[in-house]
HTML snippet that shows the backbone in 3Dmol.js (N, CA, C, O; Angstrom):
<script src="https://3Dmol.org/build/3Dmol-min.js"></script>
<div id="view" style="width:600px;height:400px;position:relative"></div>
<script>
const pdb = `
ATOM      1  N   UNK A   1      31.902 -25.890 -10.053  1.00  0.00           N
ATOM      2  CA  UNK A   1      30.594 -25.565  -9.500  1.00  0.00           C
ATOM      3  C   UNK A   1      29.524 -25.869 -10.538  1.00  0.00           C
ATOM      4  O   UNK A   1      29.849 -25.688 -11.711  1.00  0.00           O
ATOM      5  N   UNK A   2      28.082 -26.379 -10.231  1.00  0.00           N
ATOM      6  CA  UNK A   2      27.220 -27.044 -10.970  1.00  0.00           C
ATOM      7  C   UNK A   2      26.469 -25.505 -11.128  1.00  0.00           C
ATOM      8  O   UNK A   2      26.405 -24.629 -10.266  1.00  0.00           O
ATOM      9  N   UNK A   3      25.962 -25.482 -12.424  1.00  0.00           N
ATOM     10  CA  UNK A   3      25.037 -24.176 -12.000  1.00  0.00           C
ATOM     11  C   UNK A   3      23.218 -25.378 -12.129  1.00  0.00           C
ATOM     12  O   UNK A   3      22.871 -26.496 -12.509  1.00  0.00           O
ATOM     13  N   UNK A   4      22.523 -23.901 -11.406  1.00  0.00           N
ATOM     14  CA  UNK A   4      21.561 -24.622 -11.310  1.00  0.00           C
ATOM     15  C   UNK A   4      20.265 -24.527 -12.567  1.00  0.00           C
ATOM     16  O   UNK A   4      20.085 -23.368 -12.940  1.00  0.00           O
ATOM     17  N   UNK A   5      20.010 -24.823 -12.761  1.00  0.00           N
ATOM     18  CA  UNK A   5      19.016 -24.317 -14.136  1.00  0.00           C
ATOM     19  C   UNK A   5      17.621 -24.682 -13.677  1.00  0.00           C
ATOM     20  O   UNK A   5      17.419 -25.431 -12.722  1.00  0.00           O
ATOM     21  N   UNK A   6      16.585 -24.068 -14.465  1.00  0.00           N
ATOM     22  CA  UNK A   6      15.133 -23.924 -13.886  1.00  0.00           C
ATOM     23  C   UNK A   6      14.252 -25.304 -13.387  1.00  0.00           C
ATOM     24  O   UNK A   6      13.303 -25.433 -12.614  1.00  0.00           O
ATOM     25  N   UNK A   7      15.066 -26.302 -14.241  1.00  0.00           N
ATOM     26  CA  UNK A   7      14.673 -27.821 -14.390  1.00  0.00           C
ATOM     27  C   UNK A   7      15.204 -28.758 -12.774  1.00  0.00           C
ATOM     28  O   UNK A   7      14.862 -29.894 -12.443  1.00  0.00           O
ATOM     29  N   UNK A   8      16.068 -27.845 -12.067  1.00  0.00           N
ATOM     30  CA  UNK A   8      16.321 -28.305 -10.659  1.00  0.00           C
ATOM     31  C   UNK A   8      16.497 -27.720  -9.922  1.00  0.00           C
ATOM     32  O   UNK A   8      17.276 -26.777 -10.066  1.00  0.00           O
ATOM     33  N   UNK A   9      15.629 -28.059  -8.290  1.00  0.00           N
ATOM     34  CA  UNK A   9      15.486 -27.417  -7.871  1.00  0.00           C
ATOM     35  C   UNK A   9      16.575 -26.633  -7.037  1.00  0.00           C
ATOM     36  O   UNK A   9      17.695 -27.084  -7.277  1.00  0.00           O
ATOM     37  N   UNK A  10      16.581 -25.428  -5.986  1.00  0.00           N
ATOM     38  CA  UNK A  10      17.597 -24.811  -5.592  1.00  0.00           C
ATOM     39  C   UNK A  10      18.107 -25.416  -4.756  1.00  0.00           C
ATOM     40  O   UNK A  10      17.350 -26.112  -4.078  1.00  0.00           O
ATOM     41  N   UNK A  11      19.727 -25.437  -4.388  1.00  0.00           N
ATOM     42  CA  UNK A  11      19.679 -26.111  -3.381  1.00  0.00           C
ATOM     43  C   UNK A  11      19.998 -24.952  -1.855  1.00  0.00           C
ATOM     44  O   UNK A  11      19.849 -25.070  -0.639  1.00  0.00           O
ATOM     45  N   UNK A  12      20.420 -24.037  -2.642  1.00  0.00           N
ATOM     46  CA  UNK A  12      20.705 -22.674  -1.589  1.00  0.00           C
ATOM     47  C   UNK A  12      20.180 -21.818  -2.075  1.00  0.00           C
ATOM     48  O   UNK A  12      19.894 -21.716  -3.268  1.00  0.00           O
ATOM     49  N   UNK A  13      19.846 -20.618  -0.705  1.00  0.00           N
ATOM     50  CA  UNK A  13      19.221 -19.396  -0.465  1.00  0.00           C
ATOM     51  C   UNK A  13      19.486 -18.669  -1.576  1.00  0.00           C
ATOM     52  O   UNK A  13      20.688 -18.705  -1.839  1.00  0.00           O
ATOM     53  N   UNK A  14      18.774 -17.951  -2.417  1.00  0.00           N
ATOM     54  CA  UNK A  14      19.027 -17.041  -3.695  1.00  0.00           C
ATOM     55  C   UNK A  14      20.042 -15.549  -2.733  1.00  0.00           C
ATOM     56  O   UNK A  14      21.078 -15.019  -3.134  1.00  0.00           O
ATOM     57  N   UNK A  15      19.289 -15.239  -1.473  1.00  0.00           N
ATOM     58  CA  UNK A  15      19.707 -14.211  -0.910  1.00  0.00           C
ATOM     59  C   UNK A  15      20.695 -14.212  -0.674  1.00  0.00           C
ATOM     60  O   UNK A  15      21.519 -13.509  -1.258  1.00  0.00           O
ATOM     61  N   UNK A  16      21.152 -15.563   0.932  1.00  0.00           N
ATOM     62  CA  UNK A  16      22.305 -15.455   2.036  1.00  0.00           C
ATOM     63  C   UNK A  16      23.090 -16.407   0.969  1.00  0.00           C
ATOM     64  O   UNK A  16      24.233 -16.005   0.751  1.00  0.00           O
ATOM     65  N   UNK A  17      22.780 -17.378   0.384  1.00  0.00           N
ATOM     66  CA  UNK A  17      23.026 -18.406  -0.578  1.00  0.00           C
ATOM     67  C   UNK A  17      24.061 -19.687   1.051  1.00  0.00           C
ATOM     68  O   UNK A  17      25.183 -20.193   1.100  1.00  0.00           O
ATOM     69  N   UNK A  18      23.015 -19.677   1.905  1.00  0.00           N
ATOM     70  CA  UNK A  18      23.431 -20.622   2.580  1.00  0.00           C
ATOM     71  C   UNK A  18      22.532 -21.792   1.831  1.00  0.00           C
ATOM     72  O   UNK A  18      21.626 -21.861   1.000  1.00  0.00           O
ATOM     73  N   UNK A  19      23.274 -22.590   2.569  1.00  0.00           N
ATOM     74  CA  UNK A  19      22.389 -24.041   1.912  1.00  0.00           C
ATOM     75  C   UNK A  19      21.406 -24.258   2.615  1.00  0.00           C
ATOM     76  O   UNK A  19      21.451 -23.939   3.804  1.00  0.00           O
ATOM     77  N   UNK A  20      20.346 -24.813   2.110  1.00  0.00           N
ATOM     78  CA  UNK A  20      18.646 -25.242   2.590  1.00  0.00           C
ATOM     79  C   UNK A  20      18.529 -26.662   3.727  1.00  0.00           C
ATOM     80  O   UNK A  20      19.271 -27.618   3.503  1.00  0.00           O
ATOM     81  N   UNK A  21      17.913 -26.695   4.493  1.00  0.00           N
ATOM     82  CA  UNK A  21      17.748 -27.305   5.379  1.00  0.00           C
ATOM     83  C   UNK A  21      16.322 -27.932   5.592  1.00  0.00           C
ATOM     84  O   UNK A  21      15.670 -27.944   6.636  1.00  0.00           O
ATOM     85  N   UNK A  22      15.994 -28.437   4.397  1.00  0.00           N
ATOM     86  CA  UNK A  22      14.277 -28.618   4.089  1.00  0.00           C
ATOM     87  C   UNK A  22      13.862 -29.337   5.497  1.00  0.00           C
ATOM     88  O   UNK A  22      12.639 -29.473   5.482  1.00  0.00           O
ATOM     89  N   UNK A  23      14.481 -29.902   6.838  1.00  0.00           N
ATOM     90  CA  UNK A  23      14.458 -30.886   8.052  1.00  0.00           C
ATOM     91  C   UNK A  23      13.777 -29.310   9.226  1.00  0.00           C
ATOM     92  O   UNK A  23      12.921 -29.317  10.110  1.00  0.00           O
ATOM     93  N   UNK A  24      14.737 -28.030   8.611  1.00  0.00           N
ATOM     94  CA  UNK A  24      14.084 -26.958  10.005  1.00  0.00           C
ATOM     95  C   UNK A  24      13.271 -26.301   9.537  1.00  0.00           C
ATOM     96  O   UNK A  24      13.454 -25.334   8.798  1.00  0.00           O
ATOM     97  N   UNK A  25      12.517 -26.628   9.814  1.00  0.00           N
ATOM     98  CA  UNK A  25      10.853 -26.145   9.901  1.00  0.00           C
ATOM     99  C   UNK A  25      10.460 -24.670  10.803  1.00  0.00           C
ATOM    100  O   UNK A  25       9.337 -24.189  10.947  1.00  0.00           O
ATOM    101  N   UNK A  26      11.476 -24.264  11.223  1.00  0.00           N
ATOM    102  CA  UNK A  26      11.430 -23.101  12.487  1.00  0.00           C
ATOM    103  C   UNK A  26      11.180 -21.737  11.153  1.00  0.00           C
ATOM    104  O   UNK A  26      11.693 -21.519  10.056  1.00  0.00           O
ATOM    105  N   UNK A  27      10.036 -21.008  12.058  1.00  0.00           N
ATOM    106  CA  UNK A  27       9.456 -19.863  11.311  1.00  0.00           C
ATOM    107  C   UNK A  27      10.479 -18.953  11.136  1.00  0.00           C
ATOM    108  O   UNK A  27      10.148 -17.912  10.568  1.00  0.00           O
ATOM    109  N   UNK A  28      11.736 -19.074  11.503  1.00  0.00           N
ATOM    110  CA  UNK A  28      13.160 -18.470  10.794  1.00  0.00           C
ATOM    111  C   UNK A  28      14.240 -19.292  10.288  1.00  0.00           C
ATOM    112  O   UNK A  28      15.426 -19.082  10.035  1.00  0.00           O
ATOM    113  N   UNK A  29      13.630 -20.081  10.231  1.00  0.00           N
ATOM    114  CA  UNK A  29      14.835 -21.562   9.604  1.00  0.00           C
ATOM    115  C   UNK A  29      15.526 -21.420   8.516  1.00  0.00           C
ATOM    116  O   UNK A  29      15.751 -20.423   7.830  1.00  0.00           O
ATOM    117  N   UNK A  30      15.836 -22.483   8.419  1.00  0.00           N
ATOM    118  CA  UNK A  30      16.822 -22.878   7.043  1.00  0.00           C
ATOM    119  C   UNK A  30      16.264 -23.110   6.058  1.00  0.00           C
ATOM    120  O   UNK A  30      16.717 -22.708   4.985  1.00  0.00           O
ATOM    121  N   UNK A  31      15.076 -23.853   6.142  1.00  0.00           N
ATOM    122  CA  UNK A  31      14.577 -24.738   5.076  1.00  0.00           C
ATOM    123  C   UNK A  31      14.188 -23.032   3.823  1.00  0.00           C
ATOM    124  O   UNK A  31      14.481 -21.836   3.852  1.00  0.00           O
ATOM    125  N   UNK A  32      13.469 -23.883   2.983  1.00  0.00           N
ATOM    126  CA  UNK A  32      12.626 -22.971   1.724  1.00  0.00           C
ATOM    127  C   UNK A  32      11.840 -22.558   2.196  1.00  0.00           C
ATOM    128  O   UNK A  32      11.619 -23.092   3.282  1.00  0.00           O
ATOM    129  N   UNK A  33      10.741 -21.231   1.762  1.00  0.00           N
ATOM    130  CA  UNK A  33      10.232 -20.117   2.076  1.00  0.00           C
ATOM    131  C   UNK A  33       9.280 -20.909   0.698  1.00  0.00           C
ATOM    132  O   UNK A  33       9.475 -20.376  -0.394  1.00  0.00           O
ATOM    133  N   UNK A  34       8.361 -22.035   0.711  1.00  0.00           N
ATOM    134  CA  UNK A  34       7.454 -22.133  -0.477  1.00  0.00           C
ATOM    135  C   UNK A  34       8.479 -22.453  -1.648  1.00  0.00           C
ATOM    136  O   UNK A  34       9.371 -23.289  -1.509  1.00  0.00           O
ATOM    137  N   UNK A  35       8.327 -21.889  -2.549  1.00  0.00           N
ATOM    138  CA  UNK A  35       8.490 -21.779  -4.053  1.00  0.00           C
ATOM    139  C   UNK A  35       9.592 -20.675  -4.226  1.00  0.00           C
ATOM    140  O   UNK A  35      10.425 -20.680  -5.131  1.00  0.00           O
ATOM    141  N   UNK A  36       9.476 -19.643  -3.148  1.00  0.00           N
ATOM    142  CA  UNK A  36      10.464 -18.155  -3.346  1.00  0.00           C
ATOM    143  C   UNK A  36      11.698 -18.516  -3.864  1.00  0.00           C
ATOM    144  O   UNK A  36      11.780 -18.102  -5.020  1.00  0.00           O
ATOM    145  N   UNK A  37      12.809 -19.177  -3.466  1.00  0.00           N
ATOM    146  CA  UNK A  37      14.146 -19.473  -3.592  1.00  0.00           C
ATOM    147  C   UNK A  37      14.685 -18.981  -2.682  1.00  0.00           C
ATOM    148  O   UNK A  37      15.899 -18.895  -2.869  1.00  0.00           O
ATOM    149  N   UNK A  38      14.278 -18.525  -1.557  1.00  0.00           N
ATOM    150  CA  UNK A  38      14.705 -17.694  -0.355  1.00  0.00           C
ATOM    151  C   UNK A  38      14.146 -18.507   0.697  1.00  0.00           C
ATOM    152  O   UNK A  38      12.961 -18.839   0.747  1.00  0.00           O
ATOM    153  N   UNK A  39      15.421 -18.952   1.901  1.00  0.00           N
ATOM    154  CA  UNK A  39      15.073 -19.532   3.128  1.00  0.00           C
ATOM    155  C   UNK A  39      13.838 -18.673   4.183  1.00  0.00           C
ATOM    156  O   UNK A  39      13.371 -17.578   3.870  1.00  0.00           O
ATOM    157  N   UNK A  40      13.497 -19.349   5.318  1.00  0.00           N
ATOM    158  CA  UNK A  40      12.504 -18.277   5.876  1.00  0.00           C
ATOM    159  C   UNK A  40      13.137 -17.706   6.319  1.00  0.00           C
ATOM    160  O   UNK A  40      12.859 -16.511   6.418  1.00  0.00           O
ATOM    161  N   UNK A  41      14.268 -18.169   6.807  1.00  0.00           N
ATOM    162  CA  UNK A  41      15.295 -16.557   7.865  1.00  0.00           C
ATOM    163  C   UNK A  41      15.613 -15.506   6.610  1.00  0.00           C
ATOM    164  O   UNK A  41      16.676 -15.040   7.022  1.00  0.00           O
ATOM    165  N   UNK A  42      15.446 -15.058   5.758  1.00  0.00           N
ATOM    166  CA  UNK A  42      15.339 -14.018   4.879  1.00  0.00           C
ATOM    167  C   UNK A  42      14.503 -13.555   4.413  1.00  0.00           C
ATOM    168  O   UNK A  42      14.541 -12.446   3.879  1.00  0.00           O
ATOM    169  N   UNK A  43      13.063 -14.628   4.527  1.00  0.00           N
ATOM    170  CA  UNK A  43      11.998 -13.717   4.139  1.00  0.00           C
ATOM    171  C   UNK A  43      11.575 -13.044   5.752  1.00  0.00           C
ATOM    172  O   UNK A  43      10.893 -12.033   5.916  1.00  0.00           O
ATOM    173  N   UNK A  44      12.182 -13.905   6.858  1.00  0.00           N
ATOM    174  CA  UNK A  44      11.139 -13.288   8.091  1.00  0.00           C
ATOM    175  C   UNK A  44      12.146 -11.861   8.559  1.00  0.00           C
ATOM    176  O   UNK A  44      11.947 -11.087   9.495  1.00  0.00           O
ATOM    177  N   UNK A  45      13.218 -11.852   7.585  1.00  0.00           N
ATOM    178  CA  UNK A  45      13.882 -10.462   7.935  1.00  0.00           C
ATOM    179  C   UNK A  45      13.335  -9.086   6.953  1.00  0.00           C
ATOM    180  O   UNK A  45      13.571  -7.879   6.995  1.00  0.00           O
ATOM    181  N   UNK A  46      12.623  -9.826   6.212  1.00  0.00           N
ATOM    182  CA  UNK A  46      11.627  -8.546   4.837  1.00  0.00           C
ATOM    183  C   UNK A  46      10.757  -8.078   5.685  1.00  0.00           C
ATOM    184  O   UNK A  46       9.700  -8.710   5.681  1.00  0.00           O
ATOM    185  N   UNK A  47      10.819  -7.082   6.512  1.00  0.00           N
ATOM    186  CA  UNK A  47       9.784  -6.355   7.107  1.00  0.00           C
ATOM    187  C   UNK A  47       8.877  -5.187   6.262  1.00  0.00           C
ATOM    188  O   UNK A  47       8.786  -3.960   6.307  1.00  0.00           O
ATOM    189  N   UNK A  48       8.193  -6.394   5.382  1.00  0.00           N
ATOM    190  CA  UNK A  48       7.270  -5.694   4.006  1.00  0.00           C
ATOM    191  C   UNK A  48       6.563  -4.369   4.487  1.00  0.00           C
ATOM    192  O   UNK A  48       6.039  -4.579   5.581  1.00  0.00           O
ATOM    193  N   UNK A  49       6.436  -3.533   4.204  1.00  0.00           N
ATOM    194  CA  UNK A  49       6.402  -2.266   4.209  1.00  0.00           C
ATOM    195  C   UNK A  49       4.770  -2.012   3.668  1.00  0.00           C
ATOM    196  O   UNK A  49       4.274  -2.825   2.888  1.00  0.00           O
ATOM    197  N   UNK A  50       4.074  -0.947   4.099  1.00  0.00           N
ATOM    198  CA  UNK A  50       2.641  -0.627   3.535  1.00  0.00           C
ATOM    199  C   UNK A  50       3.125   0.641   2.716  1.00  0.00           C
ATOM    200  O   UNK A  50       2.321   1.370   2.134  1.00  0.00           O
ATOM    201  N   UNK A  51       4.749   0.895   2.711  1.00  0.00           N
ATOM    202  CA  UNK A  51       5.259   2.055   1.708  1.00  0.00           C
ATOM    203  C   UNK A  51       4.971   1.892   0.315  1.00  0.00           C
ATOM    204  O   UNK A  51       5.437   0.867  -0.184  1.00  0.00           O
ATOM    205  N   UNK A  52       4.184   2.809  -0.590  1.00  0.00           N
ATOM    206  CA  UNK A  52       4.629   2.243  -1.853  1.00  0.00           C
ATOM    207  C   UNK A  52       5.940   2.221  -2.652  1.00  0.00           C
ATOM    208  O   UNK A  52       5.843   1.862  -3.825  1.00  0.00           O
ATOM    209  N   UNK A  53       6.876   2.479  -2.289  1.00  0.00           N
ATOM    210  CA  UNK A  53       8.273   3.019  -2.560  1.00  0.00           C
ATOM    211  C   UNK A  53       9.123   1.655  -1.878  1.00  0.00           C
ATOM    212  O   UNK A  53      10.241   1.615  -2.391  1.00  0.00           O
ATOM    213  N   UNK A  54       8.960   0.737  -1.061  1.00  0.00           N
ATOM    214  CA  UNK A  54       9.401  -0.248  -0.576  1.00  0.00           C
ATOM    215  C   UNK A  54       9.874  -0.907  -1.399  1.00  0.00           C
ATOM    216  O   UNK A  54       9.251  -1.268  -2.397  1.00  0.00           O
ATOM    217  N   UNK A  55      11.827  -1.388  -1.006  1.00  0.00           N
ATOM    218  CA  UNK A  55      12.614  -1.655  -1.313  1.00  0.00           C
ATOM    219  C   UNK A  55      13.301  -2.417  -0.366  1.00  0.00           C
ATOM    220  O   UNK A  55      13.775  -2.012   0.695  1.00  0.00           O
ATOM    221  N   UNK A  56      13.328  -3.856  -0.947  1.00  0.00           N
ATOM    222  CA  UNK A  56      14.628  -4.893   0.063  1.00  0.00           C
ATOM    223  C   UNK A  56      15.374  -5.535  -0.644  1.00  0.00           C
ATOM    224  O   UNK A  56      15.317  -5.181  -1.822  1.00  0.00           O
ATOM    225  N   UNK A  57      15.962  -6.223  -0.464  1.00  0.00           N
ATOM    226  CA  UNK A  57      17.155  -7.615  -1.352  1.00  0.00           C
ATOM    227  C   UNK A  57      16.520  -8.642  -1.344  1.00  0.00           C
ATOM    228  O   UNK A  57      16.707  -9.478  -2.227  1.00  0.00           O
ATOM    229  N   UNK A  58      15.345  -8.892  -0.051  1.00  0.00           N
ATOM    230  CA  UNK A  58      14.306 -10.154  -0.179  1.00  0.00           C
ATOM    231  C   UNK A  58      13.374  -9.823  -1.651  1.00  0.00           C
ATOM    232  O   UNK A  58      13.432 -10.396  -2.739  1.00  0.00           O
ATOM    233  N   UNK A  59      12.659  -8.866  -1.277  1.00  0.00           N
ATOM    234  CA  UNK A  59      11.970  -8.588  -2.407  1.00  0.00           C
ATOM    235  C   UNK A  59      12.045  -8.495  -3.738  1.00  0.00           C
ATOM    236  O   UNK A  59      11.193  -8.903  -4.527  1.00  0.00           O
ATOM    237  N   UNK A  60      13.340  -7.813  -4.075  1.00  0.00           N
ATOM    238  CA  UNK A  60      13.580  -7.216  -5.038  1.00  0.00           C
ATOM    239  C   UNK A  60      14.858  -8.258  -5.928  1.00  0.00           C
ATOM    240  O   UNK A  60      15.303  -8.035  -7.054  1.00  0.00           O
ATOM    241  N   UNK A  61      15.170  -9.236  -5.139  1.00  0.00           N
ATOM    242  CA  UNK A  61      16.693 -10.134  -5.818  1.00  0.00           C
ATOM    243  C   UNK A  61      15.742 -11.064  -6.938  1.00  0.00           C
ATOM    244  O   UNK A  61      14.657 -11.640  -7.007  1.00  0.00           O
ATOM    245  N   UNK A  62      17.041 -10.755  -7.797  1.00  0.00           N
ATOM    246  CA  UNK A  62      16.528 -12.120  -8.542  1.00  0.00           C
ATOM    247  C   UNK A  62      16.693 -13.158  -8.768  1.00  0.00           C
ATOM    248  O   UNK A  62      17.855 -13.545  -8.643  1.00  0.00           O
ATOM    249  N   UNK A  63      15.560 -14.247  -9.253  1.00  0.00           N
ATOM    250  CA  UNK A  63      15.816 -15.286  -9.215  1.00  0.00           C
ATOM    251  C   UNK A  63      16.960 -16.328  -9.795  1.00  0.00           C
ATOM    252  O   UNK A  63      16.908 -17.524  -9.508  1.00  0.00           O
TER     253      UNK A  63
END
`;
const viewer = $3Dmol.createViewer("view");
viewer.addModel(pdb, "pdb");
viewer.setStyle({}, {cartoon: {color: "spectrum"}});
viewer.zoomTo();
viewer.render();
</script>
């Protein structure tokens, strides 16, 4: 297994660690979520909170 280092980019989800689909564009897709390292079907499952105490695996994983 290749690891990935900061110098390239991801090729899978930091979260589900499925692989990226930069082609589905669907507001729950496969592809990248921006810059995050997280597909959109994991950020559109972060139902961000107006809690200040708010806690997810989207939010909170690291890179």
């Amino acid at each position: 297994m290749v690891e990935e280092t900061n110098d390239q980019p991801r090729s899978t989800c930091k979260q589900c660690h499925r692989p990226f689909d930069p082609t589905d564009k669907r507001w729950d897709g496969r592809a990248e979520y921006g810059d995050s390292g997280a597909c959109r079907s994991c950020v559109d499952r972060c139902h961000e909170s107006t809690d200040a105490f708010h806690i997810c695996a989207v939010c909170t994983a690291p890179n």
